[in-house]
C-alpha positions as CSV (number, residue, x, y, z in Angstrom):
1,X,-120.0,33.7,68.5
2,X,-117.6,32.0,66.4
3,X,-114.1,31.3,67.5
4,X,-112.0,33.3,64.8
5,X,-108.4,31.9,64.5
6,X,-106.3,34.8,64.0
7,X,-102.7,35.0,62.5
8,X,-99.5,35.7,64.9
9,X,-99.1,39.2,64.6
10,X,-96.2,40.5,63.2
11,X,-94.6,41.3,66.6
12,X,-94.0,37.9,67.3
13,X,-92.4,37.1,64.4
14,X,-89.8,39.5,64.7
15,X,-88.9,38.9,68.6
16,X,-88.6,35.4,67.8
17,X,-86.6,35.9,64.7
18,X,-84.2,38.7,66.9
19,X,-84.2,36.0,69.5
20,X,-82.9,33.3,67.2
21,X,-80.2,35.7,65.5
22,X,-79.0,36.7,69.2
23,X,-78.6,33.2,70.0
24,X,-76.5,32.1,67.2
25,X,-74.5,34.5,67.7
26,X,-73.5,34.0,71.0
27,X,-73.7,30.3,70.4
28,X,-71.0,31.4,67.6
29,X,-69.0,33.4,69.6
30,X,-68.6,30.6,72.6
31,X,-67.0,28.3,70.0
32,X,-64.7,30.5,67.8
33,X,-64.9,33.7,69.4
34,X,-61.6,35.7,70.9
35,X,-62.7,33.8,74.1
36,X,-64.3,30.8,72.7
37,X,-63.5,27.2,73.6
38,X,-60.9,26.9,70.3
39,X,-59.2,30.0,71.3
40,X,-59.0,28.2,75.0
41,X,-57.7,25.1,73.5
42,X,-55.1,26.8,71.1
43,X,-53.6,28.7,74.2
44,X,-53.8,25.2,76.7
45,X,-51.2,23.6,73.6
46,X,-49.0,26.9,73.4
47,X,-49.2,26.9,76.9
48,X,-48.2,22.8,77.3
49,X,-45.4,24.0,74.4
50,X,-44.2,26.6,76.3
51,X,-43.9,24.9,79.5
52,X,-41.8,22.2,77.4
53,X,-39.2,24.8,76.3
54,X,-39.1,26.4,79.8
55,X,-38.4,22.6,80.9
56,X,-35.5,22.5,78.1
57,X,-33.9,25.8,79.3
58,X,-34.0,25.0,82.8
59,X,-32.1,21.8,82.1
60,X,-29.5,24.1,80.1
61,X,-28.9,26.5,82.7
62,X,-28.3,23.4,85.0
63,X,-25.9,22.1,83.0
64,X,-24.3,25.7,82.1
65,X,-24.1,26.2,86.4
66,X,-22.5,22.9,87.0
67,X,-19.7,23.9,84.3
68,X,-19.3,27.3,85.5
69,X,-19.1,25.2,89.1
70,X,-16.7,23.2,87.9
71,X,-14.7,25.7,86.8
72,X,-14.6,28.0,89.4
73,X,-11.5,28.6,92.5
74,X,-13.2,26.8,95.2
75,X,-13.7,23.6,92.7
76,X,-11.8,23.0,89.6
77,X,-12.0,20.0,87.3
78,X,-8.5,19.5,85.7
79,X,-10.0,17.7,82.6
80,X,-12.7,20.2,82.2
81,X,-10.1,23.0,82.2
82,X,-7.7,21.0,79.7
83,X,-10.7,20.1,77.3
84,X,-11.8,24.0,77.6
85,X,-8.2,25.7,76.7
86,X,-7.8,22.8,73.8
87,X,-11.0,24.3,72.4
88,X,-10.6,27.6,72.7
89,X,-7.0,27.8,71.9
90,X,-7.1,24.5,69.5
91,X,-3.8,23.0,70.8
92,X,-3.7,19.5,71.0
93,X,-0.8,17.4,72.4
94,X,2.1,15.9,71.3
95,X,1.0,12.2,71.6
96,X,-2.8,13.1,69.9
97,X,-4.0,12.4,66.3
98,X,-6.0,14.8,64.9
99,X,-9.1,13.7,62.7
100,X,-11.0,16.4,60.5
């Protein structure tokens, strides 16, 4: 009885053909998907951007807290208060030059 060497049937084909679609596409989607690893690295540098601004505004409110501090009744810088009216109210003194 001869061996007879027979074809892969047509089956096989197509499993192996849905098996490599399926596979690049979830390869695809791992890399550039919604929640691929670009995606993640896009949102770790907004996040690292972020963080910096929150850094920023933190600093800002310090500073805004220590004026407000300094201004207050239980602590009150004379200067602060003089450079704050002169501002405001744009007076200057007597013995002062003004340069626009």
């Amino acid at each position: 009885m001869p061996h007879r060497r027979t074809r892969p049937t047509f089956g096989v084909l197509i499993f192996f053909a849905v098996a490599l679609s399926l596979s690049a596409y979830f390869t695809f989607a791992a890399v550039q998907g919604d929640y691929g690893l670009f995606r993640r690295a896009e949102i770790t540098q907004a996040a690292h951007e972020l963080q910096g601004e929150l850094d920023l505004l933190h600093e800002e409110v310090a500073h805004m807290e220590n004026l407000t501090h300094r201004l207050s009744d239980e602590y009150l810088d004379l200067d602060l208060l003089d450079q704050q009216a002169r501002d405001i109210l744009g007076m200057v003194r007597a013995d002062e030059i003004v340069v626009n």
